[in-house]
C-alpha positions as CSV (number, residue, x, y, z in Angstrom):
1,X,-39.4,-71.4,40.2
2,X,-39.3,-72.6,36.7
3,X,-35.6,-72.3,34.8
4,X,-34.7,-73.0,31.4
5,X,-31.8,-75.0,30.3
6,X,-30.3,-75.8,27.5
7,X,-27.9,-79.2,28.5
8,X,-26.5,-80.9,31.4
9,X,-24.0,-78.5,32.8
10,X,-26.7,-75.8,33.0
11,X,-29.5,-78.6,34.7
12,X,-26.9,-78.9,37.6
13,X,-26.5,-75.4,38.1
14,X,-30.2,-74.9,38.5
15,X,-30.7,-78.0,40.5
16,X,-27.8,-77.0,42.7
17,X,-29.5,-73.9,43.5
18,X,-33.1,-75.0,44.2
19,X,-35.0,-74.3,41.1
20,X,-38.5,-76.6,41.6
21,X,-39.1,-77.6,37.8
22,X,-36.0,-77.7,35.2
23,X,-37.5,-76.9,32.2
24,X,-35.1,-77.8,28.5
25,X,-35.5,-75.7,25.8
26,X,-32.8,-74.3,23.2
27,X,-33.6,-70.6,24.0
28,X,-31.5,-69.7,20.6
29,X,-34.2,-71.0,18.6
30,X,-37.1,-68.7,19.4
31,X,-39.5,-69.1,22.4
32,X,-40.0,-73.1,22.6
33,X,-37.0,-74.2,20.6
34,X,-37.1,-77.8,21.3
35,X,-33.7,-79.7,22.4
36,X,-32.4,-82.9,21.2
37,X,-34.4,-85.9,23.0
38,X,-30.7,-87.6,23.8
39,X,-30.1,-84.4,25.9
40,X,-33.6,-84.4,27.5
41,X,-32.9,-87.8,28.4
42,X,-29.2,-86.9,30.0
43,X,-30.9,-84.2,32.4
44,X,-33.8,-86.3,33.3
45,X,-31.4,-89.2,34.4
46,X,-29.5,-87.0,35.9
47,X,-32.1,-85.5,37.8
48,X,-33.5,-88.5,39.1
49,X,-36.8,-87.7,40.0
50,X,-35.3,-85.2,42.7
51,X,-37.0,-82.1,40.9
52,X,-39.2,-81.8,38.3
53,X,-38.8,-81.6,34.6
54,X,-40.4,-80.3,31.7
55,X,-39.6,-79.6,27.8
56,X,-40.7,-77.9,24.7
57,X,-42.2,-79.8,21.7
58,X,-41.1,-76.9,19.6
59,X,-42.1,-73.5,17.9
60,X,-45.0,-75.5,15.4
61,X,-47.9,-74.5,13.7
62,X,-51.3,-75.7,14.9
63,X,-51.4,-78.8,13.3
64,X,-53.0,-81.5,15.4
65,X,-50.8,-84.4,13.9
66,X,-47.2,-82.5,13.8
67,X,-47.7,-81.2,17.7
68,X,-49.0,-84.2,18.7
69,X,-46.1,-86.5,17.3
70,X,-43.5,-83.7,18.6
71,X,-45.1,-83.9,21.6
72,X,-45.0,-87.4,22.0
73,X,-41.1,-88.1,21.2
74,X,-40.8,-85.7,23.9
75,X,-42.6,-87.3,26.5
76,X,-40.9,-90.6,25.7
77,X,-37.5,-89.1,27.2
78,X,-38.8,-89.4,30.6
79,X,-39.7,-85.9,31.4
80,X,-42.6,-85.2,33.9
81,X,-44.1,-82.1,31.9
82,X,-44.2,-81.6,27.8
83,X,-45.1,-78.1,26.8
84,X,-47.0,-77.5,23.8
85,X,-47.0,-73.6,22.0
86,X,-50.7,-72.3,21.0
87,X,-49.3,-70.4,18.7
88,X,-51.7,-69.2,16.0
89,X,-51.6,-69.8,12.4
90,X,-48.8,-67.6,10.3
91,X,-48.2,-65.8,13.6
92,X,-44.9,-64.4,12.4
93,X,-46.7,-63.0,9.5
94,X,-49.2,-61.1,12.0
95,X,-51.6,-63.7,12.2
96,X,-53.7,-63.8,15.5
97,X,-56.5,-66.0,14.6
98,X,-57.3,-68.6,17.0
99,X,-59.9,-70.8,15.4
100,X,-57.2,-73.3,14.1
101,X,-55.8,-73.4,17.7
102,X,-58.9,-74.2,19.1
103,X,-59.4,-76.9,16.4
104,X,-55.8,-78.5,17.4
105,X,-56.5,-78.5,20.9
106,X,-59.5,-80.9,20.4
107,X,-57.5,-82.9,18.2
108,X,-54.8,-83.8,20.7
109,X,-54.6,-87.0,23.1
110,X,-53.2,-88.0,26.0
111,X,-49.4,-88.6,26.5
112,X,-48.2,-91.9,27.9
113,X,-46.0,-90.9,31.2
114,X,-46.0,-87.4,30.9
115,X,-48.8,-84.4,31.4
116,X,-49.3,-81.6,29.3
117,X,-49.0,-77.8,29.4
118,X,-50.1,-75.5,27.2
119,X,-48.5,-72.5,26.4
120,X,-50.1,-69.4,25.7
121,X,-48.4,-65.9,23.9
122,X,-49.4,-62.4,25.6
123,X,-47.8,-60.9,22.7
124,X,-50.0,-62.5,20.1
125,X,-53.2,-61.4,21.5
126,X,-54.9,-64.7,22.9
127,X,-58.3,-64.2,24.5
128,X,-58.6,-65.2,28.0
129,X,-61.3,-68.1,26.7
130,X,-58.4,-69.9,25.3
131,X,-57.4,-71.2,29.0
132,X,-61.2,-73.1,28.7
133,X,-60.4,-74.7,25.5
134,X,-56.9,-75.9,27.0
135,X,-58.5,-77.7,30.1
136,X,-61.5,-79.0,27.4
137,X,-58.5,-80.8,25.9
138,X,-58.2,-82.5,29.1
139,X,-54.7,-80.4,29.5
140,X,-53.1,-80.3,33.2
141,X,-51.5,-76.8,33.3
142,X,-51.1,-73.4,31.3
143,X,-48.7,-71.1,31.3
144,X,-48.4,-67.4,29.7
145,X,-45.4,-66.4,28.1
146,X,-44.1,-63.8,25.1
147,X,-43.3,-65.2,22.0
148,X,-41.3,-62.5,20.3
149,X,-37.9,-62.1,22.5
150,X,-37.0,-58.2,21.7
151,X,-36.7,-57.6,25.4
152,X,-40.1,-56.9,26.5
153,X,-41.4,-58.3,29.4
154,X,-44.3,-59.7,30.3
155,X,-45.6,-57.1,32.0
156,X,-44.7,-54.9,29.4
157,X,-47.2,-56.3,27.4
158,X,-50.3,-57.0,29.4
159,X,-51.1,-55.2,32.8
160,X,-51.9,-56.6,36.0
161,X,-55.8,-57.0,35.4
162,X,-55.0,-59.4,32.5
163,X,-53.0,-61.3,34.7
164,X,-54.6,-61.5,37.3
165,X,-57.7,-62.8,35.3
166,X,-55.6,-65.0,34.0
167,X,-54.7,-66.8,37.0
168,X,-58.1,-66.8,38.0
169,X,-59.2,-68.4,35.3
170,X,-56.6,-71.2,35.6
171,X,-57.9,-71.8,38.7
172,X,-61.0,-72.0,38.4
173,X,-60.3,-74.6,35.7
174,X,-58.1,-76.8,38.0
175,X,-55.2,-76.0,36.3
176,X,-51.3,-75.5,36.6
177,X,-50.9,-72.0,36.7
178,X,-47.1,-70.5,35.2
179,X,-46.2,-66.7,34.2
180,X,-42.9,-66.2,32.0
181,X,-41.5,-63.9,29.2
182,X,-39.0,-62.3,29.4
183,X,-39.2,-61.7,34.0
184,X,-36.3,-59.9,35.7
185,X,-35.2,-60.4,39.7
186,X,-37.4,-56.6,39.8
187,X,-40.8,-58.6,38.3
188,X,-40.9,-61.3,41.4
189,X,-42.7,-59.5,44.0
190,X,-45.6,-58.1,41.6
191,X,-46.1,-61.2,39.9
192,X,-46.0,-63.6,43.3
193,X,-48.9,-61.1,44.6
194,X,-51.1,-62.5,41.7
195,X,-50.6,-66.4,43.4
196,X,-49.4,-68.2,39.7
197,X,-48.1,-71.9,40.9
198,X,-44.7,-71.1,39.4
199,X,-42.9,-68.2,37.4
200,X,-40.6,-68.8,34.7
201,X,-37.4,-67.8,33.7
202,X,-34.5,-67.8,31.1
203,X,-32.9,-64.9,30.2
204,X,-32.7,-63.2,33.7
205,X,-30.8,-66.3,34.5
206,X,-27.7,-65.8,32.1
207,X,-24.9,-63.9,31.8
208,X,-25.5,-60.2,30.4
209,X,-29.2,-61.1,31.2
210,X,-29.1,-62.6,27.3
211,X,-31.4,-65.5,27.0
212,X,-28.8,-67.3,24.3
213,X,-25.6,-66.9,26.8
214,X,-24.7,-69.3,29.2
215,X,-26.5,-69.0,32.7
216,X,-24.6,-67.5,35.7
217,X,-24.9,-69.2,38.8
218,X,-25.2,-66.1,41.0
219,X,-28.1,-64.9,39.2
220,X,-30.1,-68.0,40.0
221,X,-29.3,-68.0,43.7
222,X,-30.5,-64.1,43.7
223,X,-33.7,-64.9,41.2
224,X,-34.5,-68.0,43.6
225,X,-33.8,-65.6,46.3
226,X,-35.9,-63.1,45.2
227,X,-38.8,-65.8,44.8
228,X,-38.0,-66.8,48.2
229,X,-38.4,-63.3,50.0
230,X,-41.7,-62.7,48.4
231,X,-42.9,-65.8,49.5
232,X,-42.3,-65.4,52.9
233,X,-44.1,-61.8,53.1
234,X,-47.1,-63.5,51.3
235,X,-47.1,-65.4,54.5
């Protein structure tokens, strides 16, 4: 289970309840708002190594240079994972082409300390080969998410086959497999069927189920409950 916080307070409530990989992102800033490093550093000492961490390098054009220096201030907080948006050119404007991702994707290096996920958008209509061009970048995970936030899900905007190829694809590649956007406690038992290493969540996690508010404790037990229970009948 992968949570998203936005500061300290919210890192111990997810830590407190389980969660496997506290991810920091300023959810009121669109789908990878990035977060101050100073706070990123203040969960990741706080943590301590006893879960794992990731953050957002923030919602960025693909730019080699600009996503790989936001990339790298992130990684020098500490964190073990630094996610990276594919999100293609004037994409708010309707843009869906993917050559200048691909482009960007070659042009990006290593981090020192920290590996790298990439993040792709169902909503903006990425093809399936872009998981092949992230592990050709030497990547070590990819996720799926939704970029616009108007309260559809993920699996309101791809169906089950597209996920499921999906996964498949990421594993055949040797990579980290995630699924986010937008899940609810109802969405756990589908998507734990398809076998993605982690699911992601934010919004299902707060109060009101609003992405911006302030997460409520009790809906993190039940969400890592919910996770919990559909493991156990996958085995």
């Amino acid at each position: 289970m992968l949570a998203s916080v936005r500061d300290l307070d919210e890192a111990r409530i997810v830590f407190d309840a389980g969660v496997d990989l506290i991810d920091l992102k300023q959810p009121a800033d669109g789908a990878l708002g990035a977060l101050p490093p100073a706070v990123i550093r203040d969960v990741v000492a706080f943590v301590g190594g006893r879960a794992l961490t990731s953050a957002t390098a923030g919602n960025i054009e693909p730019d080699a240079h600009a996503v790989q220096a936001a990339m790298a201030d992130i990684a020098a907080t500490g964190v073990d994972y630094v996610k990276a948006g594919l999100f293609p050119a004037t994409w708010q404007q309707g843009g869906r082409d993917y050559a200048a991702v691909r482009a960007c994707l070659g042009g990006l290096a290593p981090l020192s300390g920290a590996r790298r996920i990439a993040v792709m958008f169902a909503d903006l209509a990425p093809p399936l080969e872009l998981v092949d061009a992230v592990a050709d970048a030497g990547f070590d995970g990819v996720m799926v998410d939704t970029a616009l936030k108007t309260g559809h899900s993920l699996p309101d905007v791809v169906g089950s086959d597209w996920l499921a190829a999906f996964v498949e694809r990421t594993r055949a590649r040797g990579l980290l497999c995630g699924l986010a956007g937008s899940l609810r406690v109802g969405h756990v038992a589908e998507l734990a069927r398809l076998t993605p290493d982690y699911l992601g969540f934010r919004g299902a996690l707060c109060a009101e189920q609003a992405r911006a508010q302030a997460l409520d404790a009790r809906a993190v037990v039940a969400v890592r409950q919910a996770l919990a229970d559909a493991q156990c009948l996958a085995a």
